[in-house]
N, C-alpha and C positions, 0 to 999 in steps of 0.2 A: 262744631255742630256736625262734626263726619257720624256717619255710621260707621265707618271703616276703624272703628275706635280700639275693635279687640280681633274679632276675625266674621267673618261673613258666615250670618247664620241659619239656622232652622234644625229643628231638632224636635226627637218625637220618643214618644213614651212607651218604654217598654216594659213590661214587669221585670220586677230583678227581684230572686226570691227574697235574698239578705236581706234584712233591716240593717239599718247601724246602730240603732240602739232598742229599745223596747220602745219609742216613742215618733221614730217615723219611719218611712218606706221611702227608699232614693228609687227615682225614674230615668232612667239614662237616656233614653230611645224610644219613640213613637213613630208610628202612622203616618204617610203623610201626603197628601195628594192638592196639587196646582186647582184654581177653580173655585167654586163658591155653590153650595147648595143645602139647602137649610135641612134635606136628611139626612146628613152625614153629623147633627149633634144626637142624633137619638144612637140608644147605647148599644140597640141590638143591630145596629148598620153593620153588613159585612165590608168590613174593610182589607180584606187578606191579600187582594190583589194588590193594594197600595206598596207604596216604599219604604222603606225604613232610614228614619234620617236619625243623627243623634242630636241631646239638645244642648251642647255643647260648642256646637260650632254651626255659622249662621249656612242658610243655603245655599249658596252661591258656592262658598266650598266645597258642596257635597253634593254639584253636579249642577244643583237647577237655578234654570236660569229666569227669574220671574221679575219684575219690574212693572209699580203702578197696578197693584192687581190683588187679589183674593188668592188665598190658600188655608188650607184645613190641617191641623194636628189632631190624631186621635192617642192620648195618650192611656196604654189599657194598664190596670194596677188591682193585686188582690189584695185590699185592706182588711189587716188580721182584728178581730173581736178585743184584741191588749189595746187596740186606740179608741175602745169608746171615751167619751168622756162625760161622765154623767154630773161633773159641773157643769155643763155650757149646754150639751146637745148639738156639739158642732164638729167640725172635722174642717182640720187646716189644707188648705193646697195653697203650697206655697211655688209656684212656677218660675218664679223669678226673672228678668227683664225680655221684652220680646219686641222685635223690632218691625213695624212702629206700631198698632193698633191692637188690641186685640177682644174677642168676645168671646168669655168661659162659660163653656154649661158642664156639668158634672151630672152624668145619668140620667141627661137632658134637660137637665133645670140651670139657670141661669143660674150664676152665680157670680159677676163681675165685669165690667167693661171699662177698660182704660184705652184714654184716647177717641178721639171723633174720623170717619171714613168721610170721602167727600161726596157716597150717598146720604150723610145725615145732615139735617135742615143748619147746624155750623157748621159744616165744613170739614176739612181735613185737618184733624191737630193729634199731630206724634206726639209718643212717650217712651220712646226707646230705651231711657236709663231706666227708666221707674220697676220697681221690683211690684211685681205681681204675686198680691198675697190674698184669696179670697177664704171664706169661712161656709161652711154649706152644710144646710141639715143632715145631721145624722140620720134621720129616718129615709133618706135618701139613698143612706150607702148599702148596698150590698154585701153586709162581713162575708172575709172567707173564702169572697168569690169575683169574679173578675168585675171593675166597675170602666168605668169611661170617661176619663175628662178628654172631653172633644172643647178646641183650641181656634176659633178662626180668626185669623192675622190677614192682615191687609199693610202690604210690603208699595211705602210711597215709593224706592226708586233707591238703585244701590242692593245692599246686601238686604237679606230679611231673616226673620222667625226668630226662633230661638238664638242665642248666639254664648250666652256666657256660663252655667252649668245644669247636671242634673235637677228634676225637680225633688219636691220633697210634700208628703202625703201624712201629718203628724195630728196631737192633741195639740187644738187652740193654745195659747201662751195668755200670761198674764198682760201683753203688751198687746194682743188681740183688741181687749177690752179697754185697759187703759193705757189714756197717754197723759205723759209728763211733761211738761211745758215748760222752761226757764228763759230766762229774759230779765235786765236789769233797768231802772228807771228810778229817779232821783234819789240817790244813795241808797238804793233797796235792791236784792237778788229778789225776785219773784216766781213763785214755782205755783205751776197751775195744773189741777189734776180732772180728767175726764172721764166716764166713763160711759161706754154701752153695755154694761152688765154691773148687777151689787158685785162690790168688793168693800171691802171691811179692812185695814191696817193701819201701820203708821207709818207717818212722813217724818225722815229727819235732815237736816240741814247742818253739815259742816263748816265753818267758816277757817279757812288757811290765810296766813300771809302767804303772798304771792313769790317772795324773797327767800324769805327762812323756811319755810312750809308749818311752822309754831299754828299747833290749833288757837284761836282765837276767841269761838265760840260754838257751841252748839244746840241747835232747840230741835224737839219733839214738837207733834199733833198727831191728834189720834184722824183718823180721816173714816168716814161713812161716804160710797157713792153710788149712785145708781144713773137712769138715762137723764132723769131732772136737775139731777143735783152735783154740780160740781165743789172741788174745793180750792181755795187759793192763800197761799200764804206766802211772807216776806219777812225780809230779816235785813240788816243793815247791812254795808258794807263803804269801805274807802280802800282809795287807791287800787294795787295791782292785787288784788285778793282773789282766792279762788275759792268756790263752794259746790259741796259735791250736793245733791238732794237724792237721797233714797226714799224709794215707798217701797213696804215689803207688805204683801197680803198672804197672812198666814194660810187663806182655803186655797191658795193656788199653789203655796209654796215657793211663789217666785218674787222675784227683786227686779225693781225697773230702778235704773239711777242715770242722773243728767248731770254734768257739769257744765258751771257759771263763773264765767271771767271779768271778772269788773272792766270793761272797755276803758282802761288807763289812758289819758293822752298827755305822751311826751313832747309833742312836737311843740315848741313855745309860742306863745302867740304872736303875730307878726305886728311889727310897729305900725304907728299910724302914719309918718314920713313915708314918701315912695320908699318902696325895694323893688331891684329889678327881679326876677324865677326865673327866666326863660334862658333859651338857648345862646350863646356866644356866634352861632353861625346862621346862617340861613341861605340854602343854595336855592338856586332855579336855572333853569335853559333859557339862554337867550330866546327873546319873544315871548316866551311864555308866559301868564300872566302871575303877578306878587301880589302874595295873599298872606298879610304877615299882623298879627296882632301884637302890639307890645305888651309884655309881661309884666306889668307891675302892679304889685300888691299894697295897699292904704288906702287911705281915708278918702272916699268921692265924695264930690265931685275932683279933678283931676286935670290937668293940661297936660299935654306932651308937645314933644319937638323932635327931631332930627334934624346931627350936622350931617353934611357929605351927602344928600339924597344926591342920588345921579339922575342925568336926564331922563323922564319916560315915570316918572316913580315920586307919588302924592303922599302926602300924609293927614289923615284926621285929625284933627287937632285935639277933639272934642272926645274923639274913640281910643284914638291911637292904631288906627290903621294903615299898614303901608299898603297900595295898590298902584298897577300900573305896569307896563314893561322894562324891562333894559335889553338893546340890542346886541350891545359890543361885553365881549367876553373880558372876565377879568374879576378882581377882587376891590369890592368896594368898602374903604373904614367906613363906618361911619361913630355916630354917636349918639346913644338913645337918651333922652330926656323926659323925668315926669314930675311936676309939683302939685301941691297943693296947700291950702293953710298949713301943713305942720312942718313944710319943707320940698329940698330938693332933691333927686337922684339921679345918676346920670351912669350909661355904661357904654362900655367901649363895644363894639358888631360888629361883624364882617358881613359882608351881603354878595356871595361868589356867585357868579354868573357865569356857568359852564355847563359842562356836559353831565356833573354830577347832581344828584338832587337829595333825596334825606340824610343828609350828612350827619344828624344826630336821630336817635329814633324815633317813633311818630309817638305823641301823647293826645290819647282824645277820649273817647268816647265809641263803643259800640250796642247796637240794640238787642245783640243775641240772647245775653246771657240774664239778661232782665225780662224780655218781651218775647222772645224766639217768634214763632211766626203769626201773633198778635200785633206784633207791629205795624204801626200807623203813621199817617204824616203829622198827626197830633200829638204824639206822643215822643216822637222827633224831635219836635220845634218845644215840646215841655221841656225835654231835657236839655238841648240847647239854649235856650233862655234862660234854664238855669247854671250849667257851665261859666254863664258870665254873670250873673247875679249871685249866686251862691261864691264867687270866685276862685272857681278852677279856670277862668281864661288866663286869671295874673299868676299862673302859676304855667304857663306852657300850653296848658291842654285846648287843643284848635281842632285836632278833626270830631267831623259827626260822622258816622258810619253807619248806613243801613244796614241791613244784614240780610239773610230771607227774608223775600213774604211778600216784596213790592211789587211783584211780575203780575202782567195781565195771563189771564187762562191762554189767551191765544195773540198772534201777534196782528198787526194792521196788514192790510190784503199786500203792501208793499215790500211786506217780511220785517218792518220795526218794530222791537221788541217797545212792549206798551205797559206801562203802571194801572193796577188796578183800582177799583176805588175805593182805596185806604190810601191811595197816594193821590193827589186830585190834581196836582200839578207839581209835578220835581223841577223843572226850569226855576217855577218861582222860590221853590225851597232854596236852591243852590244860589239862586242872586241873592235871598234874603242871608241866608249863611254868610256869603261874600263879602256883604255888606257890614258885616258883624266883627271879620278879621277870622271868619272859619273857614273849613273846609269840608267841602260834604265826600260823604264815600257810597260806595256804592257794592254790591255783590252780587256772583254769578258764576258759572259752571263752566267749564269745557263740554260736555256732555249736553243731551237733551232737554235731560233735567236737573233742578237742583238736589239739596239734601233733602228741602220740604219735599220737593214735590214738582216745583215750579218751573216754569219753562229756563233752559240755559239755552247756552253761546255759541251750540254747534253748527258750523256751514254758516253762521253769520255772525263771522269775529267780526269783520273789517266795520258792517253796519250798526254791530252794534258799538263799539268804542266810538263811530260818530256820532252815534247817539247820544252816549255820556258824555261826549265830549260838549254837545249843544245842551247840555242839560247843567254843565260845570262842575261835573266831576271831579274831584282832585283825588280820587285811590279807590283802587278793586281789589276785595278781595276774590280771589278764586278758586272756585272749591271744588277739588275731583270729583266728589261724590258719584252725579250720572255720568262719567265718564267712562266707570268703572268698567260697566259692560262691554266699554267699546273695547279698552284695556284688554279684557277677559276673551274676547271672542277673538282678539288679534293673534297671529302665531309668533309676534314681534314682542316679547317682553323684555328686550336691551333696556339700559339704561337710555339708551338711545330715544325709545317708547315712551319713557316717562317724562322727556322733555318735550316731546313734540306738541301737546296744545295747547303748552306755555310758550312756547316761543311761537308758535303763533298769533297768539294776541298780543305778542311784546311789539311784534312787529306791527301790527294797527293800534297802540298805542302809543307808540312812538313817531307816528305818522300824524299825530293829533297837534296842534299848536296849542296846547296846553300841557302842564305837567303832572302826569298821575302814577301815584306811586301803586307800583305792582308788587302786590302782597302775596303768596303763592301757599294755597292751604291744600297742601297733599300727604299732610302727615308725617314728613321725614320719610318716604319712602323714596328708595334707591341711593340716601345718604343723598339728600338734595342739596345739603349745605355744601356738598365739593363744587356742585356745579351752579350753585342758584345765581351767583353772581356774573358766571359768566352768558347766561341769558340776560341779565341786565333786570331781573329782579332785583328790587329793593327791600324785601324780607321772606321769609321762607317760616311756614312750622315746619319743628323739630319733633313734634312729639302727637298723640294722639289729643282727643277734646280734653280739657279738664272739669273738675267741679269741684264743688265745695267741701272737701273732705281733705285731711291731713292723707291718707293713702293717697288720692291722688295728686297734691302740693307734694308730697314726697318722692313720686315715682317720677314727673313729670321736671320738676326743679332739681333733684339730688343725683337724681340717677340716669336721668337721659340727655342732663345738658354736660355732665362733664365731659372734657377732649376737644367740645367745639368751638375753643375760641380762639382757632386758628384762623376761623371761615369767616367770622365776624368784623367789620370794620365799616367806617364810614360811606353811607351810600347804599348798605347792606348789610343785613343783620338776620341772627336765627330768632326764631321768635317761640317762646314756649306755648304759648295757648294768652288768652283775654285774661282780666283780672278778675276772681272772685272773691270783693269785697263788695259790702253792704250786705242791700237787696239786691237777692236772685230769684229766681224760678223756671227762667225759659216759656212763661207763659204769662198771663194774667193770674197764675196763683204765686204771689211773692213770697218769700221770707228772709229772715236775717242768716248773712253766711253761717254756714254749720263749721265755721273755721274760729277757733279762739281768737280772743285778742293778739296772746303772745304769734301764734300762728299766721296774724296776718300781718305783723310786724315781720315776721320770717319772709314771708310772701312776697312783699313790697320792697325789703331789703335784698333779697335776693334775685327779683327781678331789674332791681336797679343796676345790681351788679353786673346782672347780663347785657346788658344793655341792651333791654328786651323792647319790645312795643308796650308801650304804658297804656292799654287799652280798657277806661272803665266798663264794668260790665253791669251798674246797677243803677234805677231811674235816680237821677240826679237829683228830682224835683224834691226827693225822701231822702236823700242823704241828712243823716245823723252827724255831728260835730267828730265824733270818735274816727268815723269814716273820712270825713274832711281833712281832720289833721293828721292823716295815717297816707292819705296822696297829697296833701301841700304841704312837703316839709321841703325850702326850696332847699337844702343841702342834702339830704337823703336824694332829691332832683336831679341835682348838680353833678351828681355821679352817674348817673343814667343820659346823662345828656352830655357830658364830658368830649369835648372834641375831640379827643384821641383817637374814640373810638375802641380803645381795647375792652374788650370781653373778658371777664373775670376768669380767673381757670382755679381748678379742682386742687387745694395744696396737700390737704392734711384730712384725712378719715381713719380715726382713732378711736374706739371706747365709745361710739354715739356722737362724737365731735368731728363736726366738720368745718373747716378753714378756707374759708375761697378770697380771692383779691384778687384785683385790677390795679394796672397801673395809670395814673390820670396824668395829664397834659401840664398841670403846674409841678410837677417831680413827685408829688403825694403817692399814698398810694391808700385804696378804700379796704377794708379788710372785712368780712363777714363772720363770726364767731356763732355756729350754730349747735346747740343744741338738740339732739334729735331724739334723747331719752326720755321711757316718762316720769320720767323726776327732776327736779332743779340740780343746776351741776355750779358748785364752785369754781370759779378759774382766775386763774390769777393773769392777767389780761399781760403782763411780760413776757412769763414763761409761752405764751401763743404766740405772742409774734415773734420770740425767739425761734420757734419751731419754723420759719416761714423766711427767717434771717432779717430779723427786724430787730434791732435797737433803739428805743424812743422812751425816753421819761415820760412823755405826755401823749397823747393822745387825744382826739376829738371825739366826744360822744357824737353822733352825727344825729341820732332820734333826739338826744336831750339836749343839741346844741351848745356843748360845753368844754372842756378841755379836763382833763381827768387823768390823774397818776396811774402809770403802767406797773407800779409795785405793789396795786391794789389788788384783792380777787372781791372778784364780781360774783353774783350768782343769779344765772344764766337759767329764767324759766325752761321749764318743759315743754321741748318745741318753741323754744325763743331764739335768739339772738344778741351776740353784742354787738353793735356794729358802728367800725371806728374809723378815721383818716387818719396815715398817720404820715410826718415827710421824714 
């Protein structure tokens, strides 16, 4: 949730004679002045004394220093008479993402507002990725002659304004008007069509096998729509199938097409006899309290047991909760037990009581990437409740993680940072979690402010980790974001700088009689992974935010974690960014990941690999089965949580193929086969792990649970995986 995600922005519009095509006008550079006044949207405002920033890179790069506040872009452009468009009567500005607020008027008419300022009767809600594409009467424009999109952004904290490229001043698009909608439900691909303008064309519907790419079938409709009348059509589908949906509207001349992945689930279904998912280890600091859910998957109701509890350390019978202290350092066997009518299971644990703590990496639950800063203490305790009804607790996943949004406006007169009210009492969340066999998390800033907005942890670390600590915190994450400034104004930019208000707060977390794992979200700047572990951090990002898009699974997973799994190991680990699967949004407007199936098979496989943080990112309470068994596959688990501890490293990048593998603690070793073209790739699953110095007749499918001839070839979707154990 950084801003700091591509580079610190603002940026303003300048005329640039060139077109680049006969269909739009590129903006490089505007206008740009700090401050807030509602003359500065009218078009005949002289703005000449103002600055000129480009909209390429955000402001803060380019000199100005603004935080929590009001600024204006006037972007001036002469739109030539070649872009009327006398289908629509409209004229595209396409501005593209601005960080966080902003409100367009073009020649002083409104034409767009993304995002709420925290003078609006809701409040303050960023949209910093979201591209900014508004539409504005032609009779508006001024051909030929200088016109004004005036721009006012409202920068909550961190970088602002513009930040990722020129704009662009074009004829409306055929996607203007309509959208395309796919979506899959009970053996049907469904494609939904809308519009705010007539269009006239046809829809058609490819059906692929998902393996061979052999067309299957294909249907036509003729489609009519306008603002009443939508259209919706469906065609069958099984298995790993893929379908493309075209509509083409001959008066626009243009093609909009969606592709549909039948959500396949390999993962088998779990018996109804206990299985143990969970981890093989579980450290804690002497005294500290044991917060430990047993993992087991079947049939409830349930008993459990443990042999070997040591002294200080209870167990639920009925939950399967370990709670309690251990004083004396050391390594405890024990033996986990669970039955019920279909049977017994039982697994061997160690329960290390030392100076180390995450010894495998954390699996839970976070509110960012579903709620961003909507979140509630309701909407917490939804998702938590379903973590263990839905059963993701029998599969590992224990923490709940708030994220922004919890902070009071201001702190209590004695300087304790205070929950607002969407939090109505965290003490009682945290016992009730506890009681559960969870653990709650928490987040917050080095700096003044958060990434929202919200007050952070500067000048009072020490109070506030006592705070969390009385609230039963077990993990923070920490976000540079309002840091940034302090960063920037400093004349100290050593790596030395980058450490200091982490180790800060390490040092009044570790002063807490409880154990909380310190998560450190700074982006991977100054290569934090050489040093994360020696502050005594417990994981570190590597890479900037992600979201739901193969570009960025690709950038963030392929490309920015190979080389680091030197840094990686038990106790401490790099961490790529949360998970996007399911439902996302970053707000109250959800939708289903924009990641394929095959692609979030890639996602989850290859995070396993890393032995990343298993952090959900989508409300639990709506998780879909397809989702379910894409995070509870306990052997896809088992390698993400592998004692060892190694971190998978980069073998083979070839042709679109890439080959990654870990070595695991039973002699195995996990191997990743990814696909990264877009087309299905034959392989013959030998000849790969030959390249890699592997010999094995057999092989473990690890998604389909099965054992499988290595003389075979496989064919490896686009953007999929094969992904194998092999000893």
């Amino acid at each position: 949730m950084s801003k700091l995600h591509f580079t610190l922005t603002t940026a303003f519009f300048i005329l640039l004679a060139g077109m680049a095509h006969a269909q739009e006008v590129k903006v490089e550079q505007a206008k740009f002045s700090a401050g807030d006044n509602a003359a500065w949207l009218k078009p005949d405002f002289n703005d000449s004394p103002w600055q000129t920033l480009r909209l390429d890179k955000e402001w803060d790069l380019q000199g100005v220093k603004l935080y929590n506040n009001f600024a204006w872009y006037r972007l001036h452009v002469v739109i030539p008479s070649a872009l009327k468009d006398k289908r629509t009567g409209q004229i595209a500005l396409h501005i593209g993402p601005v960080d966080d607020c902003d409100e367009t008027y073009f020649n002083g008419h409104l034409v767009g507002k993304t995002g709420t300022t925290p003078e609006d009767p809701e409040g303050y809600q960023g949209y910093w990725q979201k591209e900014r594409r508004y539409l504005a009467d032609a009779s508006w424009v001024r051909w030929d002659k200088d016109n004004v999109i005036a721009v006012r952004v409202y920068n909550a904290d961190g970088e602002g304004g513009f930040y990722k490229r020129a704009a662009y001043i074009e004829k409306p698009m055929l996607a203007d008007y309509v959208s395309l909608a796919v979506s899959g439900e009970s053996g049907q691909a469904k494609a939904v069509l809308s519009s705010t303008h007539k269009s006239s064309g046809k829809l058609t519907a490819t059906v692929r096998d998902g393996e061979t790419g052999k067309v299957l079938q294909t249907r036509h409709w003729n489609v009519k729509l306008d603002k009443k009348k939508s259209f919706t059509a469906t065609i069958p589908v099984e298995g790993p199938s893929r379908v493309v949906f075209t509509y083409e509207d001959p008066g626009f001349g243009e093609t909009l097409e969606k592709n549909f992945c039948n959500p396949y689930i390999l993962t088998p279904a779990a018996p109804a006899k206990p299985r143990y998912n969970g981890p093989l280890v579980f450290g804690v600091r002497p005294g500290s309290p044991v917060i430990f859910r047993l993992a087991f998957s079947g049939e409830k109701p349930m008993k459990y047991s443990v042999e070997g509890l040591p002294e200080g350390v209870d167990l639920d019978e009925e939950n399967g909760v370990l709670s309690g202290k251990v004083l004396k350092e050391g390594d405890y066997p024990l033996v986990l037990k669970a039955s019920n009518t279909k049977g017994m299971a039982q697994q061997a644990f160690t329960l290390k009581v030392g100076p180390k703590i995450a010894l495998t990496p954390p699996m839970g639950w976070n509110s960012w990437n579903c709620w961003g800063t909507s979140v509630s203490q309701q909407k917490v305790m939804t998702s938590a409740a379903a973590l263990i009804n839905r059963g993701l607790a029998d599969y590992g996943y224990s923490y709940i993680n708030i994220d922004d949004a919890w902070e009071a406006p201001e702190r209590a007169a004695d300087g304790s940072i205070l929950t607002n009210e969407k939090f109505p009492d965290m003490k009682a969340l945290g016992d009730w979690l506890h009681s559960k066999g969870l653990r709650l998390g928490i987040y917050s800033s080095p700096g003044d402010r958060t990434c929202g907005g919200y007050i952070g942890s500067i000048d009072h670390e020490e109070q506030d980790a006592k705070t969390w600590n009385d609230w039963g915190v077990d993990y923070l994450k920490y976000d540079w974001c309002g840091y940034n400034k302090v960063f920037v104004a400093s004349e100290d930019h050593s790596t030395a700088a980058y450490l200091r208000p982490y180790v800060k707060m390490q040092q009044y977390l570790r002063e807490q009689p409880r154990d909380i794992f310190y998560s450190l979200c700074q982006y991977g700047m100054a290569r934090v992974w050489e040093w994360g572990a020696f502050i005594d951090a417990n994981s570190w990002r590597t890479t900037g935010d992600i979201n739901d898009t193969w570009e960025s699974l690709y950038s963030i997973g392929f490309e920015q974690q190979a080389g680091l799994h030197p840094y990686a190991g038990p106790g401490h680990w790099n961490d790529p960014d949360m998970l996007v699967v399911g439902k996302v949004g970053w707000s109250d407007e959800l939708w289903d990941s924009r990641l394929t199936p095959d692609e979030q098979y890639t996602h989850i496989s290859l995070w396993s690999l890393l032995a990343a943080n298993m952090l959900i990112g989508c409300p639990l309470d709506q998780m879909d089965d397809f989702t379910f068994n894409l995070l509870c596959n306990n052997e896809v688990n088992a390698v993400n949580q592998d004692i060892l501890g190694r971190q998978a490293h980069q073998d083979v990048v070839e042709d679109g193929i890439q080959i990654w593998s870990r070595d695991l603690y039973d002699g195995g070793k996990a191997v990743g086969i990814f696909n990264l073209n877009d087309a299905a790739m034959p392989t013959l699953l030998k000849g790969a792990l030959e390249k890699i110095g592997i010999e094995a007749k057999i092989a473990r499918d690890l998604w389909r649970q099965k054992d499988i001839p290595t003389d075979a070839i496989y064919s490896i979707p686009s953007h999929g995986v094969l992904y194998v154990k092999v000893k």
